[in-house]
Residue frames relative to the residue before (quaternion, step in Angstrom):
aa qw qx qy qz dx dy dz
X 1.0000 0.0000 0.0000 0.0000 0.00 0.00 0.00
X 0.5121 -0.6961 0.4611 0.2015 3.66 -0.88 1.03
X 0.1590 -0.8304 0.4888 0.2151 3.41 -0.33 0.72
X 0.6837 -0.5077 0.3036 0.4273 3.61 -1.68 1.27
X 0.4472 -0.5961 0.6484 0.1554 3.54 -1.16 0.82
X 0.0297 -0.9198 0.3603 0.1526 3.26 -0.36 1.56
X 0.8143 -0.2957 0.0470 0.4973 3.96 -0.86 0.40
X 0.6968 0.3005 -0.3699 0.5361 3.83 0.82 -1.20
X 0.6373 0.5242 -0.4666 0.3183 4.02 0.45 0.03
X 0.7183 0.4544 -0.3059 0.4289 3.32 1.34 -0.66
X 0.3525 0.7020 -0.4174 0.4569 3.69 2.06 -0.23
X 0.8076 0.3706 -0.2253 0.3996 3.17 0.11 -1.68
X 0.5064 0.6045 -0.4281 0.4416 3.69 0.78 -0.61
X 0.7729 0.4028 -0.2099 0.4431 3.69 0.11 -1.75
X 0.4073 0.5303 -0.4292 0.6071 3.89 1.48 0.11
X 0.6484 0.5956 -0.2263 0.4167 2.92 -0.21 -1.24
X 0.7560 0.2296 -0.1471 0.5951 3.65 0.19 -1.05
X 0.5305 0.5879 -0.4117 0.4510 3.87 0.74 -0.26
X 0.7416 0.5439 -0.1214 0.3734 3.01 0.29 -1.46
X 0.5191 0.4033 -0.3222 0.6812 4.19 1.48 -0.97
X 0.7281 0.2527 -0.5274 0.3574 3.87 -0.05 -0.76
X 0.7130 0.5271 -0.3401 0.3133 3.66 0.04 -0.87
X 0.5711 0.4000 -0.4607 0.5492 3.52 1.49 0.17
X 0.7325 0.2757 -0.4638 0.4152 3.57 0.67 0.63
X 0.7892 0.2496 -0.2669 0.4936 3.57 1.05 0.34
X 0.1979 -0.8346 0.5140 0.0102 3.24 0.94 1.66
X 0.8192 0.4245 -0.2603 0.2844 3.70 0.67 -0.33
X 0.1528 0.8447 -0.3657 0.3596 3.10 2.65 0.19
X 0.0557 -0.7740 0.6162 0.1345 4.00 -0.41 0.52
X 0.5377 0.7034 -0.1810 0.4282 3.23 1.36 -0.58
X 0.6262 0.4837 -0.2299 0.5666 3.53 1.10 -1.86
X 0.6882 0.5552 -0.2357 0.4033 4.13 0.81 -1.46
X 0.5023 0.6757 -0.3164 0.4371 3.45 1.63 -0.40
X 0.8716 0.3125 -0.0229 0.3770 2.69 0.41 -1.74
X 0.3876 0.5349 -0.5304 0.5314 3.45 1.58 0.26
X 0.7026 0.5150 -0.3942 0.2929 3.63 0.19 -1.23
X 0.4560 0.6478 -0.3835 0.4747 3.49 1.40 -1.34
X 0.8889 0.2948 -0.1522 0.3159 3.71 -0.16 -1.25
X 0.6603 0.5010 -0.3424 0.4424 3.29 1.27 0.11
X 0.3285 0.6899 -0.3967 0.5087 3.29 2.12 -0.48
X 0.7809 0.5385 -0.1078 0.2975 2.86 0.64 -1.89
X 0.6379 0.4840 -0.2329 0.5519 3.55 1.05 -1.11
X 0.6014 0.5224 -0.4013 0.4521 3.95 1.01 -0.75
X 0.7590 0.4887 -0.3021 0.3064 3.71 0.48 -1.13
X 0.6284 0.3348 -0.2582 0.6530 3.44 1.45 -0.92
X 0.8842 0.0061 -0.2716 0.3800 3.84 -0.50 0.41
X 0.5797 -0.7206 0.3631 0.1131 3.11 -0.72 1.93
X 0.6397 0.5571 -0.3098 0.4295 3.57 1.08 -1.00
X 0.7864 0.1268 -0.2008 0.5702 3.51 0.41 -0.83
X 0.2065 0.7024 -0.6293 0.2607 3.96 0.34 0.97
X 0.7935 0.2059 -0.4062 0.4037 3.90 0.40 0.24
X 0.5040 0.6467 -0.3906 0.4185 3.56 1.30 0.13
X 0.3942 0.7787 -0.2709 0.4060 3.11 2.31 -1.21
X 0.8806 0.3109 0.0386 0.3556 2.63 -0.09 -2.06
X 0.6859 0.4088 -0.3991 0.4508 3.09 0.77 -0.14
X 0.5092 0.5917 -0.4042 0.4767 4.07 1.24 -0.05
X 0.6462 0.3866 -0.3439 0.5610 3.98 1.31 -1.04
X 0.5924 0.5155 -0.4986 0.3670 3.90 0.75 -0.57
X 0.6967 0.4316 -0.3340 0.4656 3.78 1.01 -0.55
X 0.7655 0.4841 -0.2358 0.3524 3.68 0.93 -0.35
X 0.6028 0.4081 -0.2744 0.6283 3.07 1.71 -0.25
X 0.3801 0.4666 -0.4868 0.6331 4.26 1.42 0.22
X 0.7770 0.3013 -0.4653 0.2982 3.89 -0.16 -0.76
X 0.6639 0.6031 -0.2742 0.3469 3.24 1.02 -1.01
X 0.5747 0.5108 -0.3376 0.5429 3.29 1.52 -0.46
X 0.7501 0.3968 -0.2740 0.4525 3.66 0.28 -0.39
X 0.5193 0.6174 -0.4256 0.4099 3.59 1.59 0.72
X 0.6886 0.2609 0.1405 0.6618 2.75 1.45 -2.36
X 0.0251 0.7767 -0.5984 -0.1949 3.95 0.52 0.17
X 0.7756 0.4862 -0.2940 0.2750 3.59 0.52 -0.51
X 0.2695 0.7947 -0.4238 0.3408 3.33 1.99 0.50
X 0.2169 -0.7723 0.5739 0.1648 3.65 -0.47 1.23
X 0.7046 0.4612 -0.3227 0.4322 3.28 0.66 -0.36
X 0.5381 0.3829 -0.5045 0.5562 3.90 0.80 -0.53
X 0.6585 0.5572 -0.4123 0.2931 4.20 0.59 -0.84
X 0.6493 0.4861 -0.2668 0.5205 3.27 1.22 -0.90
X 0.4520 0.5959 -0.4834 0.4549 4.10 1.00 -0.28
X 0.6131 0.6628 -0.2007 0.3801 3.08 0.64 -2.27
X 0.6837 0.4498 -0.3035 0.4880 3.60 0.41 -1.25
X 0.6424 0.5984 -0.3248 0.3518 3.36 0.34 -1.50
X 0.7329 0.3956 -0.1686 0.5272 3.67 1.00 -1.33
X 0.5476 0.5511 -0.3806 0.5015 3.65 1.09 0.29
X 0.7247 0.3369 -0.2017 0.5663 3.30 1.14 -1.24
X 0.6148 0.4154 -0.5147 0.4295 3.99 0.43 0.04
X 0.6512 0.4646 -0.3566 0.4827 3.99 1.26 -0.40
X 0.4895 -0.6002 0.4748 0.4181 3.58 0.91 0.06
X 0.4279 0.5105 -0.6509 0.3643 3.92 0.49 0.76
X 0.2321 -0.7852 0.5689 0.0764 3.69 -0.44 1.01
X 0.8123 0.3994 -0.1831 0.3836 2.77 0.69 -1.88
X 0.5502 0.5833 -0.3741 0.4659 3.49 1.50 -0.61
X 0.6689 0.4733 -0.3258 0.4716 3.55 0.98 -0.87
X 0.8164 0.3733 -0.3334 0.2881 3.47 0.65 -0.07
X 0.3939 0.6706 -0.3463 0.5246 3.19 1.85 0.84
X 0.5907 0.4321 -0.3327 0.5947 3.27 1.01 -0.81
X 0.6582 0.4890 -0.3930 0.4161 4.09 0.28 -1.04
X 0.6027 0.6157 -0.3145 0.3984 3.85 1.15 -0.55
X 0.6964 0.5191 -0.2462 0.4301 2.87 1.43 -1.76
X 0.4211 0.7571 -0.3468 0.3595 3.79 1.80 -0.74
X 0.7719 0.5826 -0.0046 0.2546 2.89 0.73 -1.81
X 0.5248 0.6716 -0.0133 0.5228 2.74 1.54 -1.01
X 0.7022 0.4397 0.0301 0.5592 3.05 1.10 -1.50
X 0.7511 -0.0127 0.0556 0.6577 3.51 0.99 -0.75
X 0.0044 -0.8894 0.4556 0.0374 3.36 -0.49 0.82
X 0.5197 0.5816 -0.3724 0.5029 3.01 1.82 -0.47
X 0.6154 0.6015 -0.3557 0.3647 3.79 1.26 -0.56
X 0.5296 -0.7442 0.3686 0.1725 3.72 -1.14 0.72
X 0.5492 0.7642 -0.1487 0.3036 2.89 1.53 -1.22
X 0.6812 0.4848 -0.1786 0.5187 3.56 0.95 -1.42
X 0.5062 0.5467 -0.3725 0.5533 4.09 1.19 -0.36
X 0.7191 0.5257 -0.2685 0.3666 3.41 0.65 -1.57
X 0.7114 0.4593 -0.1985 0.4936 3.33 0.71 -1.27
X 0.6943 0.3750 -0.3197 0.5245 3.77 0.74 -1.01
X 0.4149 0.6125 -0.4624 0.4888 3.98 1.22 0.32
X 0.6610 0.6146 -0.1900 0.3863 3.23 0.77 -1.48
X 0.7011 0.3545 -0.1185 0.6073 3.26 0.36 -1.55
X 0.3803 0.6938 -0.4713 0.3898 3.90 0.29 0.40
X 0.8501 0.4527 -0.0110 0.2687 2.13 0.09 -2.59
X 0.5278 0.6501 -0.3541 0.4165 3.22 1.91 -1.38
X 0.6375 0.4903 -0.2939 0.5165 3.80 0.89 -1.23
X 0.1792 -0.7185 0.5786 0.3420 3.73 0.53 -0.60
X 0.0291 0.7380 -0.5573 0.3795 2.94 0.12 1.88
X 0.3227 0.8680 -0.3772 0.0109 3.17 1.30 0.13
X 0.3683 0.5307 -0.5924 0.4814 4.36 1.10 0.45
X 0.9007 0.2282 -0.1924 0.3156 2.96 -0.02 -1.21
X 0.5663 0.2209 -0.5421 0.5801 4.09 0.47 1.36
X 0.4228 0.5167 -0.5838 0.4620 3.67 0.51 0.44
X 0.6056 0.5441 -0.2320 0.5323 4.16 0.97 -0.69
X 0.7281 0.3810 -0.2279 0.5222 3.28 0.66 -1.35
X 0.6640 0.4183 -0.3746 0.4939 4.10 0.51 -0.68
X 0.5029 0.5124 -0.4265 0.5501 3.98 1.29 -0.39
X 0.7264 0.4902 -0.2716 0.3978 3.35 -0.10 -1.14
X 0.6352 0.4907 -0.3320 0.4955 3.56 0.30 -0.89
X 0.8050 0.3004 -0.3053 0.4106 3.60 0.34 -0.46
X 0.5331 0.6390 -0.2346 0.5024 3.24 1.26 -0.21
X 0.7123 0.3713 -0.1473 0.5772 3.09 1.05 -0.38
X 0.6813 0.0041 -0.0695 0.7287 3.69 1.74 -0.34
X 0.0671 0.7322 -0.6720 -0.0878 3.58 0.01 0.95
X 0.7465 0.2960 -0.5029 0.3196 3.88 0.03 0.74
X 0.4679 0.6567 -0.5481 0.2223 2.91 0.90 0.53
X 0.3063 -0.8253 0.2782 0.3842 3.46 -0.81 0.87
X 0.3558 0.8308 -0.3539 0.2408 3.68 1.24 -0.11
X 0.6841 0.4580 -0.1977 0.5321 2.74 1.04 -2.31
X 0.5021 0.5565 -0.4655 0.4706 4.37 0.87 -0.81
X 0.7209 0.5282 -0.2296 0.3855 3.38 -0.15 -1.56
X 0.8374 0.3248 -0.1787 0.4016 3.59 0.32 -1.03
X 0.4685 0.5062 -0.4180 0.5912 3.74 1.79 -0.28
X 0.6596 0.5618 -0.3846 0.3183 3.58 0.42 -0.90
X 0.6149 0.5410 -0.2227 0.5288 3.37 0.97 -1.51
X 0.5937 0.5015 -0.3237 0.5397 3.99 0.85 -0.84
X 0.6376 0.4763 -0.3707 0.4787 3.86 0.22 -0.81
X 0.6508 0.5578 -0.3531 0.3751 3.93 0.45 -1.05
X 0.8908 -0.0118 -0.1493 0.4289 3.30 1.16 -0.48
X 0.2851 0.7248 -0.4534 0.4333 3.36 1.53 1.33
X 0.6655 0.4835 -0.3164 0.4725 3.24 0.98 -1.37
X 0.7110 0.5374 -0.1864 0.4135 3.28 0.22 -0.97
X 0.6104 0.4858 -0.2892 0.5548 3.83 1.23 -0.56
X 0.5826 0.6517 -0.2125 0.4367 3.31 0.88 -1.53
X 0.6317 0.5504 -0.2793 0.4690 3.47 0.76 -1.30
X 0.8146 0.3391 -0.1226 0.4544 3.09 0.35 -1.72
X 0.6438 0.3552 -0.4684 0.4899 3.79 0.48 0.43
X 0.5702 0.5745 -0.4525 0.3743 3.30 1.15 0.10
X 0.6045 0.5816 -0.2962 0.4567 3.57 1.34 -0.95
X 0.7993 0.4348 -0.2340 0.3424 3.08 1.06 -1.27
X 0.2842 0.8422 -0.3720 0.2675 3.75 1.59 -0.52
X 0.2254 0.8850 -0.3664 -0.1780 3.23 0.62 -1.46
X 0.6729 -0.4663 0.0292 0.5735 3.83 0.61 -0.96
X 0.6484 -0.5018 0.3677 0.4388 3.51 -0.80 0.03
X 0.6306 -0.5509 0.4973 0.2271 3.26 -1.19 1.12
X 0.8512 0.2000 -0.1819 0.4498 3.55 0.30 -0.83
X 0.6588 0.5438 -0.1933 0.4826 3.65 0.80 -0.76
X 0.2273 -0.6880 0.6243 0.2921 3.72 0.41 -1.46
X 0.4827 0.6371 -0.5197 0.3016 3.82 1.08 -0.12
X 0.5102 -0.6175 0.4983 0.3319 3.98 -1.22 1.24
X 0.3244 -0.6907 0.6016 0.2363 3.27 -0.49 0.50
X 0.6960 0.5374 -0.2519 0.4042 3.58 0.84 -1.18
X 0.5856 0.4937 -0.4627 0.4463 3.47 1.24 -0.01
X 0.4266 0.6487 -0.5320 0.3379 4.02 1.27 -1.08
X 0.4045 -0.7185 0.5649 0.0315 3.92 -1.25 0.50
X 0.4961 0.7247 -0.3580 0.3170 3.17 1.88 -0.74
X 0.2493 -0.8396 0.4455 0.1857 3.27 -1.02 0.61
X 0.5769 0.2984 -0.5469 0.5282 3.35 1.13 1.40
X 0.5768 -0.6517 0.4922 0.0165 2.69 -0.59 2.38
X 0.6283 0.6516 -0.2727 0.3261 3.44 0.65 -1.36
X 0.7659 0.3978 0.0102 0.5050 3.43 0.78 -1.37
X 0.6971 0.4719 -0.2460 0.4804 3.16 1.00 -0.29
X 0.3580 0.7498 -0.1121 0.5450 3.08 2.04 -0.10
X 0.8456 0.1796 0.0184 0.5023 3.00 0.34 -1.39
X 0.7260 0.3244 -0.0679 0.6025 3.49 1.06 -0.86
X 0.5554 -0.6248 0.5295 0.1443 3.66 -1.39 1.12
X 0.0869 -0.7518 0.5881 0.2854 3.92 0.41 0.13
X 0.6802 0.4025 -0.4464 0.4197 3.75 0.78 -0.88
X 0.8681 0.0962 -0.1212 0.4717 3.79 -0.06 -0.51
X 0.3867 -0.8809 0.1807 0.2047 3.60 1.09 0.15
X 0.3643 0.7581 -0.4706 0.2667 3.03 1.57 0.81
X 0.6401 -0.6213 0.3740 0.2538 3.28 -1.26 0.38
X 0.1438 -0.8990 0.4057 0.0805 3.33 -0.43 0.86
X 0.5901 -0.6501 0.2140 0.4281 3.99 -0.61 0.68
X 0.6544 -0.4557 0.3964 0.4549 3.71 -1.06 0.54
X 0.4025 -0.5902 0.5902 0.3758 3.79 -1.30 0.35
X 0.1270 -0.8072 0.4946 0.2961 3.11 -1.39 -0.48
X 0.7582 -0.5225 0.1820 0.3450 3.21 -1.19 1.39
């Protein structure tokens, strides 16, 4: 009896068979997709070959861009492989360029939410996880993933509110401001705007 062919054997295979077609249709924007797709893929689930990974989808999702540049989806891959390397800020340029490009779509909010948060940026993907549903309130993803955000916004929010106290240069209570990007209000003085030092956890 043949044993099940398991996941990194059937990865490397469906490469493998990518890789012969796209040496005959070097101009396939589509074929360059879907290599990147699986090497994204093959990087995230086996740890050992995650920078050979990523760096094979960083070339396959560059060719495919320079076929179809306006492919929201190969853009939104692209991002994905920015934000699993820790390029945040790079990933959230491309999620803009998404957006831009599709606006009725959720996805590019979600992901440029993501890559925020990684920065702890947290006003500004608190906006993006708002937005996304607002723009698709049935979608269930954009629900699901604002929800999961609230469990540990509210509760952050709170606690940079307590911890805010007054400005360094002014004396103005921060903890009285009402604004609801905590974030900024944090860091910046609304009465006299100077900048003020990070709390700590």
């Amino acid at each position: 009896m043949r044993a099940a062919e398991s996941p990194s054997r059937r990865i490397e295979r469906t490469l493998h068979r990518l890789y012969a077609r796209v040496a005959q249709r070097p101009s396939s924007a589509s074929l360059f997709q879907c290599i990147g797709k699986l090497e994204l893929e093959r990087g995230f689930t086996y740890p050992s070959v995650r920078f050979s990974a990523h760096c094979a989808a960083d070339v396959a999702f560059r060719c495919s861009l320079e076929l179809a540049p306006n492919d929201v989806w190969t853009i939104l891959y692209f991002a994905s492989l920015h934000h699993a390397r820790g390029w945040h800020e790079d990933a959230i340029a491309l999620c803009g360029r998404a957006h831009e490009l599709a606006p009725p779509l959720d996805l590019p909010l979600i992901h440029m939410g993501d890559a925020f948060a990684s920065l702890r940026k947290y006003g500004d993907a608190d906006r993006c996880y708002r937005q996304a549903v607002e723009i698709d309130p049935n979608s269930e993803v954009a629900k699901a993933r604002l929800e999961k955000w609230l469990k540990f916004w509210i509760p952050e929010r709170e606690r940079r509110r307590r911890h805010a106290g007054r400005c360094w240069a002014c004396g103005y209570d921060l903890r009285d401001d009402q604004s609801n990007d905590v974030e900024t209000l944090a860091l910046t003085c609304p009465n006299c705007g100077k900048t003020q030092p990070p709390t700590k956890r």
